[in-house]
One Martini backbone bead per residue (centre of mass of N, CA, C, O) as a GRO file, in nm:
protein
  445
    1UNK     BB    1  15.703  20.792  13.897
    2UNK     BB    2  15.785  21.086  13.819
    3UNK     BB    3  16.030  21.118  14.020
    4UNK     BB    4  16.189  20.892  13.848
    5UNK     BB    5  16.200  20.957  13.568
    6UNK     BB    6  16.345  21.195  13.609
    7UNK     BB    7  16.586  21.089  13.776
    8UNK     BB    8  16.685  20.902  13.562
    9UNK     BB    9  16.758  21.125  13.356
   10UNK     BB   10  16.953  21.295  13.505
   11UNK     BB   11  17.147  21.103  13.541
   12UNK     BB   12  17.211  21.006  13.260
   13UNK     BB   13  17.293  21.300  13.172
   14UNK     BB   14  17.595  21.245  13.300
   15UNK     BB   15  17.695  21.035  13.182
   16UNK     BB   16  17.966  20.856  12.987
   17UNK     BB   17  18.018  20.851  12.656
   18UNK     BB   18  18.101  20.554  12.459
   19UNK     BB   19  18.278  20.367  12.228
   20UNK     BB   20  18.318  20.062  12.068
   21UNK     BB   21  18.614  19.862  11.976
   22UNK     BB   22  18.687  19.646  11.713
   23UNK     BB   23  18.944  19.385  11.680
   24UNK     BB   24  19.088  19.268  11.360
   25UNK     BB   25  19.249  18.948  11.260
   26UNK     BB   26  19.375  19.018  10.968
   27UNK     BB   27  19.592  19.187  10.708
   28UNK     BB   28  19.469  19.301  10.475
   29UNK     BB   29  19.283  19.539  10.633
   30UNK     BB   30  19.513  19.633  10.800
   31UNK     BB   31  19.699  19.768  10.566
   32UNK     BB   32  19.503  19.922  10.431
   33UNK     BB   33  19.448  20.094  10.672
   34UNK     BB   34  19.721  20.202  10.710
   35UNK     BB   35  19.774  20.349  10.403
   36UNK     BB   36  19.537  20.515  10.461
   37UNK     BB   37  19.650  20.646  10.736
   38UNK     BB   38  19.942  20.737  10.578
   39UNK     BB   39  19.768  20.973  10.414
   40UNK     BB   40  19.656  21.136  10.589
   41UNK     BB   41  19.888  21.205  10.715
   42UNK     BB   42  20.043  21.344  10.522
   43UNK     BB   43  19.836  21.579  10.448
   44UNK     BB   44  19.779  21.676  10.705
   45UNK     BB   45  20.128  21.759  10.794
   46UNK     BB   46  20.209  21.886  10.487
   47UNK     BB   47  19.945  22.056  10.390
   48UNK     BB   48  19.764  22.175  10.666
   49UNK     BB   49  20.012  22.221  10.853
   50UNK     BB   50  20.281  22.335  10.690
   51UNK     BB   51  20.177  22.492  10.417
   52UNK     BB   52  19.862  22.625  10.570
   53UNK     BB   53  19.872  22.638  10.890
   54UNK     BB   54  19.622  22.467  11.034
   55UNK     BB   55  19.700  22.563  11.343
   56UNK     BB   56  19.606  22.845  11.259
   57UNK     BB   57  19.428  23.180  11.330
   58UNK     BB   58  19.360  23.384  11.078
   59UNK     BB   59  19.409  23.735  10.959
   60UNK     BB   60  19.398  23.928  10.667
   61UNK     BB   61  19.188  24.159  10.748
   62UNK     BB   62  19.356  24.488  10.730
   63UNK     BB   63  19.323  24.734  10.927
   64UNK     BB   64  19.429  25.107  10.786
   65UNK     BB   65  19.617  25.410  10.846
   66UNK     BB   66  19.757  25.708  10.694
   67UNK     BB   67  20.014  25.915  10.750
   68UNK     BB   68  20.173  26.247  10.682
   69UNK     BB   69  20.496  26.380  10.684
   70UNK     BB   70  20.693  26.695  10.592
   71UNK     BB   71  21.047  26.774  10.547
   72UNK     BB   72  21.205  27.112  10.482
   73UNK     BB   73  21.428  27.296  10.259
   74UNK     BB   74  21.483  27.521   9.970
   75UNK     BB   75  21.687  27.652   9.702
   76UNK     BB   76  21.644  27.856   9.436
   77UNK     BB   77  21.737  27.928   9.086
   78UNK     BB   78  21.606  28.129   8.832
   79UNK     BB   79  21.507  28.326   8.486
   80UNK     BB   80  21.199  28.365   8.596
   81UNK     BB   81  21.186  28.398   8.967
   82UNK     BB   82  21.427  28.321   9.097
   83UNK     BB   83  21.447  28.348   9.416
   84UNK     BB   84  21.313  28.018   9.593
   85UNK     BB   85  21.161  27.927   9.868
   86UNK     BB   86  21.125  27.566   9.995
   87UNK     BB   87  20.830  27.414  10.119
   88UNK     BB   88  20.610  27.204  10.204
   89UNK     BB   89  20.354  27.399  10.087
   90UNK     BB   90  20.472  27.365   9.811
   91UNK     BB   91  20.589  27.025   9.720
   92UNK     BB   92  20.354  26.910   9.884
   93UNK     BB   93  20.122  26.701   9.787
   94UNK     BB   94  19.949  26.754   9.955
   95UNK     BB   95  19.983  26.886  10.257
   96UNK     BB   96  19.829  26.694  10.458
   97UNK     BB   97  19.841  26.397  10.413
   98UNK     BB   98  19.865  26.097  10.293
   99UNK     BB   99  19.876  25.773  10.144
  100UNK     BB  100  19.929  25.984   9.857
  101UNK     BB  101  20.187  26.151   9.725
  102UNK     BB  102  20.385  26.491   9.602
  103UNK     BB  103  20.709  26.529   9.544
  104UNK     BB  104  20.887  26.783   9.438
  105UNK     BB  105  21.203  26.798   9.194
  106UNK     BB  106  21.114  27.008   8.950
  107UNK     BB  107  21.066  27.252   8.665
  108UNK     BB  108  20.860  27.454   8.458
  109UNK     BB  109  20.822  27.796   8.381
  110UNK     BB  110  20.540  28.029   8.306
  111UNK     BB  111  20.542  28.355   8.336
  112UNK     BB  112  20.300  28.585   8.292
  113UNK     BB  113  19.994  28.535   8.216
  114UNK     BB  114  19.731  28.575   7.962
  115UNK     BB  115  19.473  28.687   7.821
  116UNK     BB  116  19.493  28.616   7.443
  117UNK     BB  117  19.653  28.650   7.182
  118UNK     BB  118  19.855  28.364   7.016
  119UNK     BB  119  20.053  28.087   6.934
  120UNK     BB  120  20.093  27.839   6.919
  121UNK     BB  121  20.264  27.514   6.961
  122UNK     BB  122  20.526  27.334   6.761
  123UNK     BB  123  20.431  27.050   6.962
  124UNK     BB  124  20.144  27.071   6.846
  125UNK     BB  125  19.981  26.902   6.598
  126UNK     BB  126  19.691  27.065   6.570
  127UNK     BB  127  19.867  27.362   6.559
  128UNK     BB  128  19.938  27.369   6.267
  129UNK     BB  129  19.992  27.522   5.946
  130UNK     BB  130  19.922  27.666   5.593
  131UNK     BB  131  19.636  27.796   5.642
  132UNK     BB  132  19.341  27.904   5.720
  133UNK     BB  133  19.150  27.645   5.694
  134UNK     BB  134  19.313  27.516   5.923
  135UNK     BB  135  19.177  27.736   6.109
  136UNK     BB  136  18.904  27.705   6.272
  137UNK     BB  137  18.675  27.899   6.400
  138UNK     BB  138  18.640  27.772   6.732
  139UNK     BB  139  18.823  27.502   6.718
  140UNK     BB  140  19.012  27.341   6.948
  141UNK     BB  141  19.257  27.229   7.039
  142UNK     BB  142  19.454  26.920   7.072
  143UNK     BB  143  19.658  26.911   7.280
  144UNK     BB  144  19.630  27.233   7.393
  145UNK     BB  145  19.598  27.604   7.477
  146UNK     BB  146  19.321  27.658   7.286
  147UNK     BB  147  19.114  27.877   7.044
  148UNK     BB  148  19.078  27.904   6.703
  149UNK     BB  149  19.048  28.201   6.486
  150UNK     BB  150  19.117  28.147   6.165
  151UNK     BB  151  19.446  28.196   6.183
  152UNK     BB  152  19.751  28.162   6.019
  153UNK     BB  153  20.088  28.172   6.111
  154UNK     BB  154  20.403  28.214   5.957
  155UNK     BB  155  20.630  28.255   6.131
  156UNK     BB  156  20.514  27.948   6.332
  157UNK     BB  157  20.291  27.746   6.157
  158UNK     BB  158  20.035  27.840   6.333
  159UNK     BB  159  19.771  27.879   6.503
  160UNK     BB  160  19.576  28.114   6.641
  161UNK     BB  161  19.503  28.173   6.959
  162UNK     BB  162  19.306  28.149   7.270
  163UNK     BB  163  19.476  28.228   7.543
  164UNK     BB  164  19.747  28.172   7.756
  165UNK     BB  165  19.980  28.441   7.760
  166UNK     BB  166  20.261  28.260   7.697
  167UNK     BB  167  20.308  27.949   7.607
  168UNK     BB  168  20.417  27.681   7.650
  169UNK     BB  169  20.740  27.565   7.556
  170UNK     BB  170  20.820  27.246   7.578
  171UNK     BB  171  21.088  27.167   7.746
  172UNK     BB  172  21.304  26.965   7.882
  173UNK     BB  173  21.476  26.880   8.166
  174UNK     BB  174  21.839  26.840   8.285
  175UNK     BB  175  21.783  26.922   8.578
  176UNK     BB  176  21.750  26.949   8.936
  177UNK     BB  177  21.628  27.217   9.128
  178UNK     BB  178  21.588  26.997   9.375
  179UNK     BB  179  21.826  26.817   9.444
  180UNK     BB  180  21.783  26.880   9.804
  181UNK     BB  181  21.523  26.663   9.826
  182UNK     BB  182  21.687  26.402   9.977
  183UNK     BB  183  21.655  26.568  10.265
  184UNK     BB  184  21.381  26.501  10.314
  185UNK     BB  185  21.142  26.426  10.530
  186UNK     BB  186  20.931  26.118  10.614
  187UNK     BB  187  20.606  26.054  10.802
  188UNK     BB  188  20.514  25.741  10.860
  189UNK     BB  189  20.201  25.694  10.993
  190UNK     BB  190  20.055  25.365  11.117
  191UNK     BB  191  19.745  25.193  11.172
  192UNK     BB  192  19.662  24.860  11.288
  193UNK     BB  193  19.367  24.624  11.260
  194UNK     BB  194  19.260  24.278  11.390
  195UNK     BB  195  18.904  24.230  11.443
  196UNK     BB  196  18.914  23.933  11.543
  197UNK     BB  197  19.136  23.994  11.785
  198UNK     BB  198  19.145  24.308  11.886
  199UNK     BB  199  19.446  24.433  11.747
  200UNK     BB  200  19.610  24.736  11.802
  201UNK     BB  201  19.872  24.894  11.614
  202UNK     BB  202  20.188  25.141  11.589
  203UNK     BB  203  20.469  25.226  11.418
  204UNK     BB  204  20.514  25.356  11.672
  205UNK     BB  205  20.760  25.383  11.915
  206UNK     BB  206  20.737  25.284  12.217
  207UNK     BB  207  20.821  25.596  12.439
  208UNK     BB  208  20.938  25.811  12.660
  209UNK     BB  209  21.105  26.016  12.431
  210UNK     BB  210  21.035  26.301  12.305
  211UNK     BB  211  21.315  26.333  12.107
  212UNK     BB  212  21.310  26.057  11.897
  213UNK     BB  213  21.114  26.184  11.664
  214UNK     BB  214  21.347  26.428  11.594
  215UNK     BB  215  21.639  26.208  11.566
  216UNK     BB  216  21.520  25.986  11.385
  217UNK     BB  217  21.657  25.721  11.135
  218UNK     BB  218  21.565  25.475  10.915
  219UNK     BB  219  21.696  25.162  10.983
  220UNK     BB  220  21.705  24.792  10.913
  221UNK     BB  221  21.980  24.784  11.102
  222UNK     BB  222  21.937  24.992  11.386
  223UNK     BB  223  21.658  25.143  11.289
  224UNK     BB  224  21.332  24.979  11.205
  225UNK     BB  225  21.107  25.132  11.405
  226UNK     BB  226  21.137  25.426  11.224
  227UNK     BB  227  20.889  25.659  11.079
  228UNK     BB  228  21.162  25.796  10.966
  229UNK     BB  229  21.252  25.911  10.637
  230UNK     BB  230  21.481  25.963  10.359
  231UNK     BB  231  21.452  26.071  10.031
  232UNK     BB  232  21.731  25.917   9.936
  233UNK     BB  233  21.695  25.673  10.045
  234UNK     BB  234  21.423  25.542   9.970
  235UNK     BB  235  21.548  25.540   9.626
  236UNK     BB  236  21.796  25.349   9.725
  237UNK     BB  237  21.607  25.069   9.805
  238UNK     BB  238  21.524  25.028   9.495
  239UNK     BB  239  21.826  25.110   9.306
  240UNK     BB  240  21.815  25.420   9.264
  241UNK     BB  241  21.886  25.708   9.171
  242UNK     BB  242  21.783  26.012   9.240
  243UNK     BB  243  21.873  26.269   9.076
  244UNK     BB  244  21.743  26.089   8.836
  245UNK     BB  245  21.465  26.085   8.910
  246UNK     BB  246  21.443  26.428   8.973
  247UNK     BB  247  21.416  26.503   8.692
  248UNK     BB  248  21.110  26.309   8.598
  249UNK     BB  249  21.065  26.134   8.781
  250UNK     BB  250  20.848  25.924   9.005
  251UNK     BB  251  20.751  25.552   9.132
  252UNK     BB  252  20.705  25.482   9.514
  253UNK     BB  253  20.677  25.180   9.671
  254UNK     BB  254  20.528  25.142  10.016
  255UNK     BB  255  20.591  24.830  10.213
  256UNK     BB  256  20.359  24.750  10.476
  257UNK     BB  257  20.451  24.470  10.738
  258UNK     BB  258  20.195  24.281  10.922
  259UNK     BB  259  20.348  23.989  11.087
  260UNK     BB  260  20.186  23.815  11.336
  261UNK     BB  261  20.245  23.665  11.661
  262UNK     BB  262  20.001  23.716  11.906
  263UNK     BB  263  20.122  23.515  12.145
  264UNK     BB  264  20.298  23.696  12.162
  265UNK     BB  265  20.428  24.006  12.255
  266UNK     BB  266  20.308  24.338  12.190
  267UNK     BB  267  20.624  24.424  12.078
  268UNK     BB  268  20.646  24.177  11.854
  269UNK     BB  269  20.494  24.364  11.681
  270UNK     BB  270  20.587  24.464  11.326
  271UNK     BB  271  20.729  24.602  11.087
  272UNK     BB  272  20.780  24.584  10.723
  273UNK     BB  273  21.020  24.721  10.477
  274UNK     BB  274  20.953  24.816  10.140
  275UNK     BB  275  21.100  24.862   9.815
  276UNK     BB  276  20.980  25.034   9.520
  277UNK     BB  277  20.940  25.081   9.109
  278UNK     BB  278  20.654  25.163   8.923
  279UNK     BB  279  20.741  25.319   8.660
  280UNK     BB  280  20.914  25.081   8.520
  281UNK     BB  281  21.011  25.028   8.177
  282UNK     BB  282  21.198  24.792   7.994
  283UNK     BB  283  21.121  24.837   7.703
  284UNK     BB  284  21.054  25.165   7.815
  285UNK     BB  285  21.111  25.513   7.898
  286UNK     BB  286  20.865  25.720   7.834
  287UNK     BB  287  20.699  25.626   8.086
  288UNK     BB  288  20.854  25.750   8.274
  289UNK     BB  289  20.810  25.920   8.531
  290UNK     BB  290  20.617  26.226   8.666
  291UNK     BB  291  20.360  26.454   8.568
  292UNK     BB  292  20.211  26.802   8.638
  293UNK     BB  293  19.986  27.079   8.639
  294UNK     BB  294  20.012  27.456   8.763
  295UNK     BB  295  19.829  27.739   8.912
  296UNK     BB  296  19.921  28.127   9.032
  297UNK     BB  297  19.715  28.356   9.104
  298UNK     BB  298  19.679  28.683   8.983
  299UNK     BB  299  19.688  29.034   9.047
  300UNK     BB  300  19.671  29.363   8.926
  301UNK     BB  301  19.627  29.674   9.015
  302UNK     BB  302  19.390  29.678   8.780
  303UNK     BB  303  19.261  29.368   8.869
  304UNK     BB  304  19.428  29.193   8.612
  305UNK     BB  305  19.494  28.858   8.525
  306UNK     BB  306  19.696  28.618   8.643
  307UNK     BB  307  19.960  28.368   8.573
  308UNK     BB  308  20.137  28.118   8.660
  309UNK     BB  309  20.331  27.824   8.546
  310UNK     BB  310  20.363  27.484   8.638
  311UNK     BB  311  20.580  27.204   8.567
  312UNK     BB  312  20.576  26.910   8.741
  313UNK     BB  313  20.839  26.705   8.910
  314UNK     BB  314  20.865  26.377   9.079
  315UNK     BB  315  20.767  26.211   9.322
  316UNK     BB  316  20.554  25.917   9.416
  317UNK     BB  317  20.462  25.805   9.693
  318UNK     BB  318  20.278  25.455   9.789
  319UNK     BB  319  20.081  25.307  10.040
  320UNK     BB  320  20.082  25.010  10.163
  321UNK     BB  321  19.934  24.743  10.328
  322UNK     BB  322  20.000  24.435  10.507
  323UNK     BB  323  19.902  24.139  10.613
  324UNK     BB  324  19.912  23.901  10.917
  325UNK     BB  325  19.711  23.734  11.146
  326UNK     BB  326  19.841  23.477  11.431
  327UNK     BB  327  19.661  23.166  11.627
  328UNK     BB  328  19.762  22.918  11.802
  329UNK     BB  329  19.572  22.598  11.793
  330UNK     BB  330  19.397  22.319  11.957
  331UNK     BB  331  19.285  22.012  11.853
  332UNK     BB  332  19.067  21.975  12.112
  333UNK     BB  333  18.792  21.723  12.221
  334UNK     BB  334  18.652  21.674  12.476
  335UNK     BB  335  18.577  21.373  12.406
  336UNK     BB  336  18.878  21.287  12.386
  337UNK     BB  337  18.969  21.395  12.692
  338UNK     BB  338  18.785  21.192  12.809
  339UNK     BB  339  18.881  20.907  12.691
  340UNK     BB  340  19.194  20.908  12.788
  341UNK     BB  341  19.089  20.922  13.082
  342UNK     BB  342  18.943  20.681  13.102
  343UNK     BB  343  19.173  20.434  12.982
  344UNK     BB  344  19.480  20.630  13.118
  345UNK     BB  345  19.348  20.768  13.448
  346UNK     BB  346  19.192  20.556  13.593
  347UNK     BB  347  19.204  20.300  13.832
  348UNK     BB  348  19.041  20.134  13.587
  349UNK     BB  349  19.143  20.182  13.307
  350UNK     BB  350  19.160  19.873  13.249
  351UNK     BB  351  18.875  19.761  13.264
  352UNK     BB  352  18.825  19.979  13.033
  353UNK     BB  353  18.999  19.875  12.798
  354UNK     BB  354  18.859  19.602  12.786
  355UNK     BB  355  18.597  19.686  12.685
  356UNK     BB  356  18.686  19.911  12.463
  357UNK     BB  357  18.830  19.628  12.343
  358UNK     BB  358  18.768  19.364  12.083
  359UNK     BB  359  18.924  19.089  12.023
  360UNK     BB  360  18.948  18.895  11.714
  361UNK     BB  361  18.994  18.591  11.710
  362UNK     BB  362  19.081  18.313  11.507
  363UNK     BB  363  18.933  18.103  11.659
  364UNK     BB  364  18.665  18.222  11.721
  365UNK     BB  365  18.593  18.253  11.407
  366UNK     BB  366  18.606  17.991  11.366
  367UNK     BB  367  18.363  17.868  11.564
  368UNK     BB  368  18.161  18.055  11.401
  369UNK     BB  369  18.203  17.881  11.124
  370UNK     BB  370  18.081  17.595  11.259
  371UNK     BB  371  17.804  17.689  11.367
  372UNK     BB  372  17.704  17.801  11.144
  373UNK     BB  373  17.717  17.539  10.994
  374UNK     BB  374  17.589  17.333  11.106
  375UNK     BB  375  17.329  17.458  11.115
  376UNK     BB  376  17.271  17.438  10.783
  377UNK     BB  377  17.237  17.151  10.811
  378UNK     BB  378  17.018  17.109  10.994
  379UNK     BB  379  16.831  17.263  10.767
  380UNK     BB  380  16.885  17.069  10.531
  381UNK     BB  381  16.758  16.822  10.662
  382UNK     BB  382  16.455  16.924  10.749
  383UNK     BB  383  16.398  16.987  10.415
  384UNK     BB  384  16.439  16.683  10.343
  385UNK     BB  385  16.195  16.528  10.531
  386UNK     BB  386  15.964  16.701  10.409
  387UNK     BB  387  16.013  16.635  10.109
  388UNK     BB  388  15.957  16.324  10.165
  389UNK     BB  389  15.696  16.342  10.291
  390UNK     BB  390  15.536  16.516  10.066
  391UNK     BB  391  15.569  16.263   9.842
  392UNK     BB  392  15.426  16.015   9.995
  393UNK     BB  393  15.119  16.161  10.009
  394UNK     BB  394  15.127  16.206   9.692
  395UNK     BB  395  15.115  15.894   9.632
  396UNK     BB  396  14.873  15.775   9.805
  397UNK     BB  397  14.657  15.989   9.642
  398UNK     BB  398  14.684  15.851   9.383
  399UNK     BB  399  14.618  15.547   9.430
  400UNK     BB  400  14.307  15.606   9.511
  401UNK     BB  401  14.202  15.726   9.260
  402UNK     BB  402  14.277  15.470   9.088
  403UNK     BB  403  14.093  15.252   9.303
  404UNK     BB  404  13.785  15.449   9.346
  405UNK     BB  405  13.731  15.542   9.072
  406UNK     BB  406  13.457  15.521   8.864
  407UNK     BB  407  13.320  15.454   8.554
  408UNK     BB  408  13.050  15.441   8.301
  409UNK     BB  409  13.065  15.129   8.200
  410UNK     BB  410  13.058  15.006   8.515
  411UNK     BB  411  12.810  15.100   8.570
  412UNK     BB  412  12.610  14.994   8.394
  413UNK     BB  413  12.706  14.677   8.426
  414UNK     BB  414  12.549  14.691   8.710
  415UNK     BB  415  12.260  14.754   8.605
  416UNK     BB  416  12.227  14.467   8.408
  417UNK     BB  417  12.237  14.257   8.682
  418UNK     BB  418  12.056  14.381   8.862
  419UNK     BB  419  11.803  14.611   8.710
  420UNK     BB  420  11.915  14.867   8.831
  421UNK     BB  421  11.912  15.240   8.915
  422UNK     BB  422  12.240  15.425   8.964
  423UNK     BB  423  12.404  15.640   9.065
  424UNK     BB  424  12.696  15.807   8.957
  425UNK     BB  425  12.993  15.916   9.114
  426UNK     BB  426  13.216  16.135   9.060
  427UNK     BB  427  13.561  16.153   9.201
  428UNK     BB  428  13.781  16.401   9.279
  429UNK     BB  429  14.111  16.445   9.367
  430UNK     BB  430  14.002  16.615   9.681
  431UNK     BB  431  13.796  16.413   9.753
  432UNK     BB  432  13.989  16.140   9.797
  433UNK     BB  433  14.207  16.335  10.009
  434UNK     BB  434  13.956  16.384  10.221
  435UNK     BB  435  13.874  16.078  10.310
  436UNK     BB  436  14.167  15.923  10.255
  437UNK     BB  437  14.321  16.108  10.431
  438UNK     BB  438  14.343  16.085  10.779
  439UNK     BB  439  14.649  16.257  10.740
  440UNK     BB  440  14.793  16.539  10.783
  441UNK     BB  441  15.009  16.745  10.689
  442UNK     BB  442  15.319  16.862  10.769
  443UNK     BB  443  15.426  17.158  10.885
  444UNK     BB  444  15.646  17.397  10.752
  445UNK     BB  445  15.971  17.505  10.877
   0.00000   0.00000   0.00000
């Protein structure tokens, strides 16, 4: 017995259920379920399927890393420093190559500072004075450059502070000094990996050629594949012109997208390059440019620090990474496909479809309408049957009670014509339906 049932539940574990569904030919209910029907299928195909993409599995979360590395020299003249040639080392902020960098193009120096006493500058307006009174000693000016002692200077008008000295003169520069800075080349080396499908490339081009990137130079139609900039072009793809930019810098957005369709094959996947000024603002022109203050210290014979102060002015490249991975899935589903199977490709395929398919004709519908009328007859006739028995029982139970139940005066005088004292039975109306009814009533159907 033990054998039969294991055997029989394996077997049945492998047979294959299906639903079994009935078509009612309704037209109300039909026309429902169609527009019904049409409503979902135009969701399905406009919103989740053309609009969503619902039938790719995408990959948002796009992991990055970016390097950079520039190249270039320039050669300066001012009446400052004199000649000085600037390598990558000099106007590259950091030199490592980060994903955010600043390229020097334009500087304002101020050479030889020492530690000592000198006046403040008259454009820092906390360091302004017209007595002594105004310069408490040992007070900081406020976006100055020391500590004031306590002295107003009557020739400029400030007070004397103690700090690097002489101050920056905070002139603005009217042209820039690497003006030829425009050809320096960037070098963005960028790296992205999609981790739900596990597929990683470098925006550089895949090639045999070992002096591809020492001369390729990328252009978005001839050459879109190579990862090297001009910053002159760089800065003319945002819609600027460079030299303007050049006098008090600016920032620039580089948005490298990685939109790849992973189904197709892995060269097809490449990066897609735009380019953006960050810093402008249409209402105001004050807040655009971008710089900030740097110094190189030095020591001379006898010891006694000194340094350069130098304000940078540049453009400042940021590198974004963006975009998605997509592969395109098939939402069909073993039940689906075994269903098919079962209806449309086996050679009984017809017999099965007439089981699993059962039209309800209006014929049919009628006669099951006419036998159910039918039966509800039937139950009313037997019910009315009934009631008609049990009302002839109830009269003739009634019609005893009054011909057998005798009075109390009617005993008396029964008893003065024999001289007899007899009892009198008083008999209630469910003792004479128990003596005289000798008929019991039928079961309620």
């Amino acid at each position: 017995m033990g054998e039969l049932t294991w055997g029989t539940f394996f077997l049945g574990f492998l047979n294959f259920k299906t639903e079994k569904y009935v078509i009612a030919e309704n037209r109300k209910l039909g026309i429902s379920f169609r527009v019904f029907q049409i409503c979902v299928l135009l969701y399905v195909i406009g919103w989740v399927l053309v609009y969503k993409k619902g039938y790719q599995s995408r990959e948002e979360t796009v992991q990055s890393s970016v390097i950079t590395k520039l190249k270039g020299v320039v050669m300066t003249n001012n009446t400052e420093s004199g000649l000085y040639l600037w390598g990558a080392e000099d106007y590259a902020i950091p030199p490592t190559g980060e994903q955010v960098f600043f390229i020097v193009t334009n500087y304002l120096e101020t050479p030889n500072q020492r530690l000592g006493f000198c006046a403040e500058s008259p454009k820092v307006p906390d360091g302004k004075c017209e007595n002594n009174e105004d310069c408490a000693e040992g007070e900081v000016v406020i976006a100055g450059n020391g500590v004031k002692t306590g002295l107003c200077l009557n020739s400029t008008g400030t007070c004397e502070i103690h700090g690097w000295c002489p101050v920056e003169t905070g002139r603005k520069p009217s042209e820039a000094l690497l003006s030829k800075a425009e050809n320096f080349t960037i070098y963005i080396k960028n790296f992205v990996r999609f981790p739900k499908f596990k597929f990683s490339k470098s925006n550089v081009l895949d090639t045999g050629n070992d002096s591809y990137l020492k001369r390729c130079s990328y252009d978005n139609v001839l050459q879109p594949y190579c990862p090297i900039f001009r910053l002159g072009d760089l800065v003319s793809r945002t819609g600027h012109d460079f030299q303007d930019m050049a006098v008090v810098g600016g920032s620039v957005g580089i948005l490298i997208e990685w939109n790849c369709d992973l189904d197709k094959d892995y060269s097809q996947c490449n990066p897609e390059y735009s380019f953006t000024r960050l810093d402008i603002n249409l209402n105001s022109t004050v807040t655009s440019g971008y710089n900030f203050r740097y110094a190189r210290y030095y020591k001379d014979e006898a010891g006694e620090s000194f340094r350069t102060l130098y304000k940078v002015y540049g453009i400042l490249p940021s590198s974004f990474i963006g975009g998605f991975g997509f592969i395109y899935i098939i939402l069909i589903t073993g039940k689906f496909a075994c269903d098919m199977i079962f209806i449309y490709m086996l050679s009984t395929s017809s017999y099965f479809r007439d089981r699993k398919f059962e039209i309800l004709k209006k014929e049919r519908i009628k006669k099951h309408k006419e036998s159910a009328k039918t039966v509800v007859n039937r139950d009313t006739r037997k019910h009315r049957t009934h009631a008609g028995e049990q009302h002839e029982l109830t009269t003739l139970s009634t019609k005893n009670e009054e011909k057998l139940e005798p009075t109390t005066q009617d005993a008396e005088k029964q008893d003065l014509k024999t001289g007899e004292k007899k009892e009198v039975h008083i008999l209630s109306p469910r003792t004479v339906g128990q003596r005289y009814n000798t008929h019991p009533p039928r079961p309620r159907h």
